[in-house]
C-alpha positions as CSV (number, residue, x, y, z in Angstrom):
1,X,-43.5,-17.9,36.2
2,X,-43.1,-20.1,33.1
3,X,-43.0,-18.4,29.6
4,X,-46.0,-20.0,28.3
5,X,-48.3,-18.4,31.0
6,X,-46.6,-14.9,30.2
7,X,-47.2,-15.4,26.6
8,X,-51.1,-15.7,27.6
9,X,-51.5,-12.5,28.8
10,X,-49.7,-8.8,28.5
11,X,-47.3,-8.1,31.1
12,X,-48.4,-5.3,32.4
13,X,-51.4,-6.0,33.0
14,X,-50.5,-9.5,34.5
15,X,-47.7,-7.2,36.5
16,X,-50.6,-4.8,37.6
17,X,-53.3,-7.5,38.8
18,X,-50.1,-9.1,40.7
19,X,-49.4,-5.6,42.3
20,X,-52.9,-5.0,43.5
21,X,-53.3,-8.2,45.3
22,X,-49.8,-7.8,46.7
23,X,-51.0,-4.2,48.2
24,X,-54.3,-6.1,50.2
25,X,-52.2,-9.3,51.0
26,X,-52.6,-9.7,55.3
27,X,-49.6,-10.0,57.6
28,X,-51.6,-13.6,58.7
29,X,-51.3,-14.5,54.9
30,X,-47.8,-13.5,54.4
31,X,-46.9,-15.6,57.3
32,X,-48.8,-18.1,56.0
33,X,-46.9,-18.1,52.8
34,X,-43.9,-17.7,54.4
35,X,-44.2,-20.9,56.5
36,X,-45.4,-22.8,53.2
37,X,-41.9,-22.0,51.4
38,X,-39.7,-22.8,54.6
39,X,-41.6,-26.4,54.4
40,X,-41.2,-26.3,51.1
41,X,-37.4,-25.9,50.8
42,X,-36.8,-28.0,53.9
43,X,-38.7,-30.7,53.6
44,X,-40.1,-30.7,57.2
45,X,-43.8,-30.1,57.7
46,X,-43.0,-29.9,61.6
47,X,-39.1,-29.5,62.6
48,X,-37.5,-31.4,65.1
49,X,-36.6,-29.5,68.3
50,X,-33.0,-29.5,67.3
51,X,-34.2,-27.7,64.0
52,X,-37.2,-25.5,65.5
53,X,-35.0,-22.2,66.6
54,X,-33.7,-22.2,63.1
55,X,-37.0,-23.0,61.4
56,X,-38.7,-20.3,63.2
57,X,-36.1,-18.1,62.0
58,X,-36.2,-18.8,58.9
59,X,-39.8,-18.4,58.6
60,X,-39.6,-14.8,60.4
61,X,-37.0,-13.6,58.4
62,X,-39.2,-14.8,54.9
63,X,-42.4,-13.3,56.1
64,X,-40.1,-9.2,57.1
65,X,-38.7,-9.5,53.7
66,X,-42.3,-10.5,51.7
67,X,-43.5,-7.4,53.8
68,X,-40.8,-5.3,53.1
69,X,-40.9,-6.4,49.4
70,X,-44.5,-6.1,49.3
71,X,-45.1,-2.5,51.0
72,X,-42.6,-1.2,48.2
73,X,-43.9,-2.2,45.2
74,X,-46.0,0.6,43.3
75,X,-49.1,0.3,41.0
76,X,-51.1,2.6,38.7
77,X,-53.8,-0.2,38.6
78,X,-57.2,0.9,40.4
79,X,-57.4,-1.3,43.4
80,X,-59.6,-4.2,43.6
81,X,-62.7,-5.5,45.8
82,X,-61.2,-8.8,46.9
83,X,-64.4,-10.4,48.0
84,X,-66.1,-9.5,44.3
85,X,-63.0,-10.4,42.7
86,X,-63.0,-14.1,44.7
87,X,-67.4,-13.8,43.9
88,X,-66.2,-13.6,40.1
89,X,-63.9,-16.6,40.4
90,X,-66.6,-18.8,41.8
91,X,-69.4,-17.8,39.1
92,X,-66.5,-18.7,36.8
93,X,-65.8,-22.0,38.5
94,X,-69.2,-22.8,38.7
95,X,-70.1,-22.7,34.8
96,X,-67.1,-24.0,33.6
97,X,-67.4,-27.0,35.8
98,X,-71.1,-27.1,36.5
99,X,-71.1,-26.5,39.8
């Protein structure tokens, strides 16, 4: 995260909004992300079959450690109401653009 965005807002609570999501976030959406950054380093959107064992891997091996990094992490933040907090977002959204 770049410094300017960290200046915006305190860090903790920045730190405990972060560690509530990360305590709802699905095993579909970890592997999700976790396919996004093995593209992402790689370059390949769809290996070749050469590359595809080690792709694979790769992505497996991102998505135990998110989990495993994920499942560890500890808040004092009350949890959240995802579908409110994304209901929030969207009112936002929509008067700031006009939507």
């Amino acid at each position: 995260m770049d410094e300017q965005r960290l200046d915006r807002f305190p860090r903790r609570f920045e730190v405990e909004q972060r560690l509530d999501v990360a305590a709802h976030t699905t095993e579909e959406e970890i592997r999700a992300a976790s396919l996004q950054f093995v593209r992402k380093i790689t370059g390949f959107n769809k290996p070749s079959k050469a590359n595809e064992a080690a792709f694979l891997e790769a992505v497996d091996d991102v998505a135990s450690i998110s989990h495993r990094l994920l499942t560890s992490l500890e808040s004092s933040a009350a949890p959240k109401n995802r579908e409110e907090e994304a209901a929030k977002a969207r009112a936002r959204a929509a008067q700031r653009f006009g939507g």
